[in-house]
ZAMARTI-955330 format. One line per field, with one value per residue: residue number from 1; residue in three letters; y, z, x negated of N, C-alpha, C, O in turn. Coordinates in steps of 0.2 Angstrom, whole numbers, plus 5000, padded with zeros to 4 digits. Each point is the difference from the previous one (the first is absolute). Layout:
! residues N
num: (NUM ...);
residuo: (ALA ...);
nyy: (Y ...);
nzz: (Z ...);
nxx: (X ...);
cayy: (Y ...);
cazz: (Z ...);
caxx: (X ...);
cyy: (Y ...);
czz: (Z ...);
cxx: (X ...);
oyy: (Y ...);
ozz: (Z ...);
oxx: (X ...);
END
This chain:
! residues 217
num: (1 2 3 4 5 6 7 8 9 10 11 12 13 14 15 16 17 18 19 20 21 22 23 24 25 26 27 28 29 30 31 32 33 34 35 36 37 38 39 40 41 42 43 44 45 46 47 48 49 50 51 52 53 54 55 56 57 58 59 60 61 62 63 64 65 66 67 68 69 70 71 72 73 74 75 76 77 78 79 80 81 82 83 84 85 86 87 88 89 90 91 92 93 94 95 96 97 98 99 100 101 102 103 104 105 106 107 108 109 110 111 112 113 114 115 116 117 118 119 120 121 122 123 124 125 126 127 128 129 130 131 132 133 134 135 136 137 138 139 140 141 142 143 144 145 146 147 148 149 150 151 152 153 154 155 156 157 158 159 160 161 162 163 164 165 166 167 168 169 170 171 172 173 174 175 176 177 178 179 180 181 182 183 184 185 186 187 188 189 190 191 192 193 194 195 196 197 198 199 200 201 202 203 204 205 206 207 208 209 210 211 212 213 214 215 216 217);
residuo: (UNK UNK UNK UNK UNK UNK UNK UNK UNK UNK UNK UNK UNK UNK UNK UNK UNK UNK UNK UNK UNK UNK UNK UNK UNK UNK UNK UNK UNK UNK UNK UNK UNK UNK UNK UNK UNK UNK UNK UNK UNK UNK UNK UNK UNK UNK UNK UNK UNK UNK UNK UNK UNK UNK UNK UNK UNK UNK UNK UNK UNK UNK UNK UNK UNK UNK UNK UNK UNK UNK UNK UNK UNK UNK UNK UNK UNK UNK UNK UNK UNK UNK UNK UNK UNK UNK UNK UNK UNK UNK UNK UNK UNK UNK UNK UNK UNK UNK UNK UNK UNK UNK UNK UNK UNK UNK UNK UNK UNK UNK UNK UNK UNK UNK UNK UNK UNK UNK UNK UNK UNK UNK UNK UNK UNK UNK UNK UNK UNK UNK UNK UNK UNK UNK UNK UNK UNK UNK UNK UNK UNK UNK UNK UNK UNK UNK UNK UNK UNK UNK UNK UNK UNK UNK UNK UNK UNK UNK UNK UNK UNK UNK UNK UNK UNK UNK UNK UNK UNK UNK UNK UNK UNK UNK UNK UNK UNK UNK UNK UNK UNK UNK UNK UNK UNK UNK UNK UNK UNK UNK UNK UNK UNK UNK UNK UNK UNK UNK UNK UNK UNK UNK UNK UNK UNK UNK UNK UNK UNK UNK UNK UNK UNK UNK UNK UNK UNK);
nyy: (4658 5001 4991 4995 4989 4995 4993 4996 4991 4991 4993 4994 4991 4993 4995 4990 4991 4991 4992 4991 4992 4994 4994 4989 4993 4993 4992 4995 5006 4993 4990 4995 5003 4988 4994 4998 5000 4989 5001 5000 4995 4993 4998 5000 4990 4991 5000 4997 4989 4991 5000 4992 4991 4993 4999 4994 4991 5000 4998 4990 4998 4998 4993 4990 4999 4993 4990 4996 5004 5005 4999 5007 5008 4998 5004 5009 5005 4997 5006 5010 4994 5001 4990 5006 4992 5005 5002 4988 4997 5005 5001 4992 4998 4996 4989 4992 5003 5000 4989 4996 5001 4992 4996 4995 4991 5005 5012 5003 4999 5010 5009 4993 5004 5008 5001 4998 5001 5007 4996 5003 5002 4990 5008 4992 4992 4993 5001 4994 4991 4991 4998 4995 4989 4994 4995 4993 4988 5000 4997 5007 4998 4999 4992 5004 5004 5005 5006 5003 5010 5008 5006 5010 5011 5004 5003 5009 5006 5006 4995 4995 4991 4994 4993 4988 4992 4997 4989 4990 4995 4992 4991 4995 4992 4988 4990 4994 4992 4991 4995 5010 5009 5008 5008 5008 5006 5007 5007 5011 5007 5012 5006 5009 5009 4990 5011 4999 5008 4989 4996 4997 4998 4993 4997 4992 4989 4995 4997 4990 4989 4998 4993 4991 4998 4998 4992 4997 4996);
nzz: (4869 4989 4995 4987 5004 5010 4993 4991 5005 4999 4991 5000 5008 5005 4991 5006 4999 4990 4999 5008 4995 4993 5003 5007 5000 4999 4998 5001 4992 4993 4997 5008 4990 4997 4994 4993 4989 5003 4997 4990 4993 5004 4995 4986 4995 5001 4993 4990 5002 4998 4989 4995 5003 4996 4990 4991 5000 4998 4990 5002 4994 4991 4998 4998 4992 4992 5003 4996 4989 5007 4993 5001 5007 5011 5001 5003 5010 5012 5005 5004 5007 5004 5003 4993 5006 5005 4989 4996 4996 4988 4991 5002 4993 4993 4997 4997 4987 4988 5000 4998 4987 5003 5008 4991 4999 5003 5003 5009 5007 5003 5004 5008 4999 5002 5007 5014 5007 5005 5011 4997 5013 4999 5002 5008 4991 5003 4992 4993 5000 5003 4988 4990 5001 4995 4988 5003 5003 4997 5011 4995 4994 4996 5004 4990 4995 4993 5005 5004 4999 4998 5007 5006 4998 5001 5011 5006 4992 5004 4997 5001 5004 4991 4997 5004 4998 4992 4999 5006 4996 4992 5004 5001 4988 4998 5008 4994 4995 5005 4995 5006 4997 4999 5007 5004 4995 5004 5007 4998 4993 5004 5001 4991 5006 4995 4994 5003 5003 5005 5006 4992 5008 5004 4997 4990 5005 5007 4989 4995 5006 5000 4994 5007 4994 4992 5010 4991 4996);
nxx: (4887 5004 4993 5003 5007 5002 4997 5010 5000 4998 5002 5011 4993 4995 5007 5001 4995 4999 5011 4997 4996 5009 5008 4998 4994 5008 5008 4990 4998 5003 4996 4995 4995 5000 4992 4992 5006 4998 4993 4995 5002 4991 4988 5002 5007 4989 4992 5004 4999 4993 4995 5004 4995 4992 4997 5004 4992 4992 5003 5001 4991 4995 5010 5001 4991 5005 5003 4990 5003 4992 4993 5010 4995 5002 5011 5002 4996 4997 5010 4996 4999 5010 4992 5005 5001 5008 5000 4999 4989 4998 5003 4995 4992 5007 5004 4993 4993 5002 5000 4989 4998 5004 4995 4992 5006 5008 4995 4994 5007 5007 4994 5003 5008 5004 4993 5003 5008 4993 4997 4989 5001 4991 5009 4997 5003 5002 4993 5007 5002 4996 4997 5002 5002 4992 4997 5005 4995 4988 5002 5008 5006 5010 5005 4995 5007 4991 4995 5009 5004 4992 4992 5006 5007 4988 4996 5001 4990 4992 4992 5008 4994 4995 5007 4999 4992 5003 5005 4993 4992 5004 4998 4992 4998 5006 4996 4992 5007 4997 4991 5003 5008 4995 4997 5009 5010 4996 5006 5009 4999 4994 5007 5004 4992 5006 5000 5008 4992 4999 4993 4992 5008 4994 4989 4997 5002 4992 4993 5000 4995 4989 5002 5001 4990 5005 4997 4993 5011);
cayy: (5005 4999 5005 5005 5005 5002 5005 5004 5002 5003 5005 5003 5005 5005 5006 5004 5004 5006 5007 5003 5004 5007 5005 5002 5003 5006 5006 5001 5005 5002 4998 5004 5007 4999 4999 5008 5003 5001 5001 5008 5002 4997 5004 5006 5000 4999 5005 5005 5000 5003 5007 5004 4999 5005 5008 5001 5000 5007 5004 4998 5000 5006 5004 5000 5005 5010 5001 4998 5006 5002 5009 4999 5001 4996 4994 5003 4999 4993 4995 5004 4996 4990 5000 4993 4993 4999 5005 4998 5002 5006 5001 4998 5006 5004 5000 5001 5007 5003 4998 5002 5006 5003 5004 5007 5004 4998 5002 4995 4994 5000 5000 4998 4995 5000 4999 4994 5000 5001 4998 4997 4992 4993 5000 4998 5004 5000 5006 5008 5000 5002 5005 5003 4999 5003 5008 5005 5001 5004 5007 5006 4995 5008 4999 5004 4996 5001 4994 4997 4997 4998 4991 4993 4996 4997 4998 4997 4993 4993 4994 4996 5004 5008 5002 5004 5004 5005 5003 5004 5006 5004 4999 5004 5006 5005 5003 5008 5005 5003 4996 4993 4994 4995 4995 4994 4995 4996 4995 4991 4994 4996 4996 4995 4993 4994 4998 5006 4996 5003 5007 5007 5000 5002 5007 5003 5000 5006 5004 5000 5003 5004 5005 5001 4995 4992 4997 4998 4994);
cazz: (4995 4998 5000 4998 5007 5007 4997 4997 5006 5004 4994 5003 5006 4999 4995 5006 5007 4995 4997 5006 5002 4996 5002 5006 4996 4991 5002 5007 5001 4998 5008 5003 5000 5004 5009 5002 5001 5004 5007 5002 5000 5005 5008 5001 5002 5009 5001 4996 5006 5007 4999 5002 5007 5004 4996 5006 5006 4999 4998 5004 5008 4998 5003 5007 5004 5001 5003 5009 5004 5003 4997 4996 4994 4999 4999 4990 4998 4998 4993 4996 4999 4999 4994 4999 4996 4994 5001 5008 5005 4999 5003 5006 5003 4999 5004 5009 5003 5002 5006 5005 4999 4999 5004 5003 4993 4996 4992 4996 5001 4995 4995 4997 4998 4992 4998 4999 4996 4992 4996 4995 5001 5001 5006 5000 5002 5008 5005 4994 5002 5008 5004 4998 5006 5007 5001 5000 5006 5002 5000 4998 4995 4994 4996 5000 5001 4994 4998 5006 4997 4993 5002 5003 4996 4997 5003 4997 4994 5004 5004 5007 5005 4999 4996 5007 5007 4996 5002 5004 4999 4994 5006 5005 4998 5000 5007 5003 4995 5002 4996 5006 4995 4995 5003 5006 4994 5001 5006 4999 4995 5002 5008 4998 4994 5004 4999 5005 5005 5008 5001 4995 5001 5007 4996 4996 5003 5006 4997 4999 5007 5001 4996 5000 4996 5001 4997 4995 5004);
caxx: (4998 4994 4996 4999 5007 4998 4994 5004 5005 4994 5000 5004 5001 4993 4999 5006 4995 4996 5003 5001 4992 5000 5005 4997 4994 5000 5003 5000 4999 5010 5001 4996 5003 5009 4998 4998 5005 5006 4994 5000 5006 5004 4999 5004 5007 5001 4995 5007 5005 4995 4999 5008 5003 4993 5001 5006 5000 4997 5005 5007 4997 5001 5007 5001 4995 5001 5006 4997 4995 5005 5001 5001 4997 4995 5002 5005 4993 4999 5003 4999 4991 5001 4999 5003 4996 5005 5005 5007 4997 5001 5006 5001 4996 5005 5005 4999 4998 5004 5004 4998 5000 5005 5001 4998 5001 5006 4999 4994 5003 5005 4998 4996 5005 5001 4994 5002 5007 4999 4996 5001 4996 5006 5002 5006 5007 5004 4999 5000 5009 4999 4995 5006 5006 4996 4996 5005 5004 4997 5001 4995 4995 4998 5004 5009 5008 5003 4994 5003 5005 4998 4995 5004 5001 4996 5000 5009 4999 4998 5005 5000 4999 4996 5006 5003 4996 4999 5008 5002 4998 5003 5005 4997 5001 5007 5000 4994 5001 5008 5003 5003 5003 4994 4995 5006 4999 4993 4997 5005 4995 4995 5004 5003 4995 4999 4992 4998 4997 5005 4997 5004 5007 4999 5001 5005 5006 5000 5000 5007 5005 4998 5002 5009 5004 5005 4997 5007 5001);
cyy: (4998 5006 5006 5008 5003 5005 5005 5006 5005 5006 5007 5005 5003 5006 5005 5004 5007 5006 5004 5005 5006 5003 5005 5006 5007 5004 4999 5005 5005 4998 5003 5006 5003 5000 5007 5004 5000 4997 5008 5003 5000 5005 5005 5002 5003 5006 5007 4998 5003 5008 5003 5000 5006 5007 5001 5001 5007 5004 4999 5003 5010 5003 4999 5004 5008 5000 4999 5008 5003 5008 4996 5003 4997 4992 5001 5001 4995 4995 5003 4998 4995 4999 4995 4996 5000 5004 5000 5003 5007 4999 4998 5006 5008 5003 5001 5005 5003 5000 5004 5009 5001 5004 5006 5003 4996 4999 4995 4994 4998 5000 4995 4993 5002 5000 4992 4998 5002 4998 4997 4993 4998 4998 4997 5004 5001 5003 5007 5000 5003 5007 5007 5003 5005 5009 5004 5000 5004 5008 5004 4997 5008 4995 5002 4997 4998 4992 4995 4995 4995 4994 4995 4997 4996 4991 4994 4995 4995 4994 4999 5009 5008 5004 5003 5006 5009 5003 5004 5006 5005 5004 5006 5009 5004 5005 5007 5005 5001 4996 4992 4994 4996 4998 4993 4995 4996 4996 4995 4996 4993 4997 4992 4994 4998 4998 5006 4997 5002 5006 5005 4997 5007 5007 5003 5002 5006 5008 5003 5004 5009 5007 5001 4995 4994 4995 4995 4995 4994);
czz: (4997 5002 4998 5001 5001 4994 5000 5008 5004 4995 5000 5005 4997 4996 5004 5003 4999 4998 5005 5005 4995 5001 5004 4997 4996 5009 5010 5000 5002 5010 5001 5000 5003 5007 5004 5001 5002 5008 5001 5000 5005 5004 4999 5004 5007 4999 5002 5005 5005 5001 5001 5006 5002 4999 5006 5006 5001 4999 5006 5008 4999 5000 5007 5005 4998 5001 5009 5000 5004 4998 4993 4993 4998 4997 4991 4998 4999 4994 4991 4999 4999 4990 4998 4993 4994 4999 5005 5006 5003 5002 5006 5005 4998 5004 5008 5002 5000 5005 5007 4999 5000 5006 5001 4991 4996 4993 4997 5002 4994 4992 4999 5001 4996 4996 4996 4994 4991 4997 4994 4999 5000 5007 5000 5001 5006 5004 4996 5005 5006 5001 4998 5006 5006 5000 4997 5006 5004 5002 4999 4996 4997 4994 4997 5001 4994 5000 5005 4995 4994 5002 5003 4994 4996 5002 4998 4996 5003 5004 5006 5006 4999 4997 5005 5003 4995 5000 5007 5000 4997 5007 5004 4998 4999 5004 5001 4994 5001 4997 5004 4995 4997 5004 5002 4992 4999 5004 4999 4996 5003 5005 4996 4992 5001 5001 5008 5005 5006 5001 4996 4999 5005 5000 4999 5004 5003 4997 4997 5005 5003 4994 5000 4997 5002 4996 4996 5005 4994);
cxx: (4993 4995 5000 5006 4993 4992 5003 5002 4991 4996 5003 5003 4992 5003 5006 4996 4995 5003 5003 4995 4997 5004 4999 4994 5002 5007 5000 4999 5007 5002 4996 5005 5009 4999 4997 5005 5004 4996 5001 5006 5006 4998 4999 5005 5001 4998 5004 5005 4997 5001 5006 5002 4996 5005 5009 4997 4996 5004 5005 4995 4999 5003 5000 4997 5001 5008 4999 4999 5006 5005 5004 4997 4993 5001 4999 4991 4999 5003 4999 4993 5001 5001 5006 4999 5005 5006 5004 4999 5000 5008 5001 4997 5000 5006 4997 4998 5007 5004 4995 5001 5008 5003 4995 4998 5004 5000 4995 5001 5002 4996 4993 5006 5002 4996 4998 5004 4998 4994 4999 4995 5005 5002 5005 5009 5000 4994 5001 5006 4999 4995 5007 5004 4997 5000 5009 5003 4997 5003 4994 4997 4999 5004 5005 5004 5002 4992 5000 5005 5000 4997 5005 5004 5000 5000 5008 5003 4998 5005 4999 5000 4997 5006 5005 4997 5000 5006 5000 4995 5002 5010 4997 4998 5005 5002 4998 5002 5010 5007 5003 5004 4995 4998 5003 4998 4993 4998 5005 4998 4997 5003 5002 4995 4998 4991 5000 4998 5005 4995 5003 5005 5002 4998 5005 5006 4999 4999 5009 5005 4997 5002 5008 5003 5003 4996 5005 5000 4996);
oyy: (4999 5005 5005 5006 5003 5006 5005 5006 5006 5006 5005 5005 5005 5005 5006 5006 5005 5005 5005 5005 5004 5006 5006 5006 5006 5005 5002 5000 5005 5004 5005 5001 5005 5002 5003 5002 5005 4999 5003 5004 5002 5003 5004 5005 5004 5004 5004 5006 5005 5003 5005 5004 5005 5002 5003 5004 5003 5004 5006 5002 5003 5006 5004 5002 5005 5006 5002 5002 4999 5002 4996 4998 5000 4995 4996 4998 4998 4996 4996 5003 4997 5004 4994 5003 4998 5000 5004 5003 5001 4999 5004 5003 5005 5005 5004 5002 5002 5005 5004 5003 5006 5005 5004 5005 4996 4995 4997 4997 4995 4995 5001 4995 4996 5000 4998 4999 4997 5001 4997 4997 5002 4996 5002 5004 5006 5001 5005 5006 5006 5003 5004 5006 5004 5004 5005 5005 5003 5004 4999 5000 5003 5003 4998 4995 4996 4995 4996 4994 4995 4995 4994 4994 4997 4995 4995 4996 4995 5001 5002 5006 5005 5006 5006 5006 5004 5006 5006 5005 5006 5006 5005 5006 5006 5005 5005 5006 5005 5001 4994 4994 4994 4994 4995 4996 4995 4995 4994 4994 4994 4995 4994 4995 5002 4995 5002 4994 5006 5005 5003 4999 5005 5005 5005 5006 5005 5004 5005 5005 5004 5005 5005 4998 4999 5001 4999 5000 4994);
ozz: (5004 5002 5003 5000 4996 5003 5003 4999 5001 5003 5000 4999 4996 5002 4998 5002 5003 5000 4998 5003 5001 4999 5000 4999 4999 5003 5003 5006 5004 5004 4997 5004 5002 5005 5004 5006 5000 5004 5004 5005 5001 5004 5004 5004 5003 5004 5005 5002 5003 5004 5003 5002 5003 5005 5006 5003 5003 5005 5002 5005 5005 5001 5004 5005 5003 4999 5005 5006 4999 5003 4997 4995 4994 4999 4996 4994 4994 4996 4995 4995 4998 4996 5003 4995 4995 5006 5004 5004 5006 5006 5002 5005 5003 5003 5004 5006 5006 5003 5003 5006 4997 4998 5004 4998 4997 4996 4995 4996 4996 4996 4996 5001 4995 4994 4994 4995 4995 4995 4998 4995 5000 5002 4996 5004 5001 5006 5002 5002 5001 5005 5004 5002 5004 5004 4997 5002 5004 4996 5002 5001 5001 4995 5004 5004 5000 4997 5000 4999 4999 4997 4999 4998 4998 4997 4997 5001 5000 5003 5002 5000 5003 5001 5001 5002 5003 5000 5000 5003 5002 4999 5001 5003 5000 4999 5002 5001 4998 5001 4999 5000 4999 4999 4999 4999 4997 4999 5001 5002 5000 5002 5002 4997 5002 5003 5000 5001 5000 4997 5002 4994 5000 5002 5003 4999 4999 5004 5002 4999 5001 5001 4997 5001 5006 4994 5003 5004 5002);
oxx: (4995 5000 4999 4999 4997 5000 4998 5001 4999 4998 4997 5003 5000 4998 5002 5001 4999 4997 5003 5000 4995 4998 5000 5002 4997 4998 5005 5000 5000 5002 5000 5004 5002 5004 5003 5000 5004 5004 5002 5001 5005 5003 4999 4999 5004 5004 4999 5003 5001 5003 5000 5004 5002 5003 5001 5003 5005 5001 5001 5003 5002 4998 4999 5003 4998 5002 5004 4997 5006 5005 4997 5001 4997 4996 4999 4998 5001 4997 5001 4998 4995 5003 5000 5000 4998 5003 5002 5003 5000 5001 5004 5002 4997 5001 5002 5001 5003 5002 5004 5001 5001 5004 5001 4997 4997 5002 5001 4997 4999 5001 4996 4996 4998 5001 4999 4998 5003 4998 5005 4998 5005 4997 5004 5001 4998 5001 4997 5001 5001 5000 5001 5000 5003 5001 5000 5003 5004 5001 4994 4994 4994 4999 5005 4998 5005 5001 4995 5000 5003 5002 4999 4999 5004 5002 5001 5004 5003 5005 4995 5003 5001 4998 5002 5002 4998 5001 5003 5002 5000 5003 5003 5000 5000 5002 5002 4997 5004 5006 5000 4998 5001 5001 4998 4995 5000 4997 4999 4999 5001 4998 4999 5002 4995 4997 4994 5003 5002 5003 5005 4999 5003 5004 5003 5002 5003 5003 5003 5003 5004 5000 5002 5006 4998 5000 5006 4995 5000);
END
């Protein structure tokens, strides 16, 4: 390589260098500032987990502690103070005070599950269903027969198992209203669909047999 190579090549890398070190210069600020933000952003991230486990973990210790009281009324106190972290949460705290008050007030059980059931928070499908299920299975709820009716068949539209488990509630009403042929035809159903769990087969059948009827072959 001659001389004037080797000037031209040395010439070259220096204005690489320069216009590198101007680069650096006019936009390292742009780095710095990328770098900042995804560092913060990370120990936002931890921060926002941390804060949610913490928050469940209190919320879950706080049920505990007021389903540990010995007095079931003391038990529906306690859980009625308990704060929860998120709608899911109100619903589950929901469902468990009702469950504790349903044998010394039925009515108010009943009525704070459908409370549930119609809320206008973002509660998931499946505790609208179950709080549903609950507060018509309730004896002495104070619900008519005519709004029993209405909410299970409601239910009915649903799939899978919530659909079933409303058949037979809707079964049990025919029962208590007199309507034995409807009911036997509702339980055969459920004997006979494939989405039905052994348990409510089972059910179903013994209810069947217990009314007089003949299970289909």
């Amino acid at each position: 390589m001659s001389d004037s190579d080797s000037f031209i090549d040395e010439v070259t890398e220096e204005v690489r260098r320069d216009r590198l070190f101007g680069y650096v210069r006019r936009y390292g600020w742009l780095a710095v500032l990328c770098v900042v933000l995804l560092v913060g952003g990370a120990a936002w991230n931890e921060w926002h987990k941390s804060a949610e486990r913490q928050s469940a973990q209190k919320f879950g210790d706080a049920i505990l502690a007021a389903l540990e009281k010995p007095e079931r009324a003391d038990r529906v106190t306690a859980l009625e103070t308990v704060e929860a972290p998120s709608a899911g949460g109100k619903a589950m705290l929901a469902l468990l005070t009702a469950a504790e008050e349903g044998s010394d007030d039925p009515a108010g059980a009943a009525s704070r599950l459908l409370d549930l059931a119609d809320s206008t928070e973002e509660i998931p499908q499946a505790y609208r269903q179950l709080a549903t299920l609950k507060a018509v299975a309730i004896a002495d709820s104070g619900l008519d027969v005519d709004e029993r009716r209405m909410r299970l068949e409601g239910l009915t539209q649903s799939g899978g198992l919530v659909r079933l488990l409303a058949e037979e509630q809707l079964a049990l009403l025919d029962i208590e209203t007199g309507e034995r042929d409807a009911a036997l035809d509702r339980l055969q159903r459920i004997v006979e669909d494939a989405e039905a769990t052994a348990g409510l087969r089972q059910r179903a059948a013994q209810v069947i047999v217990a009314l007089g009827g003949e299970l289909a072959a």
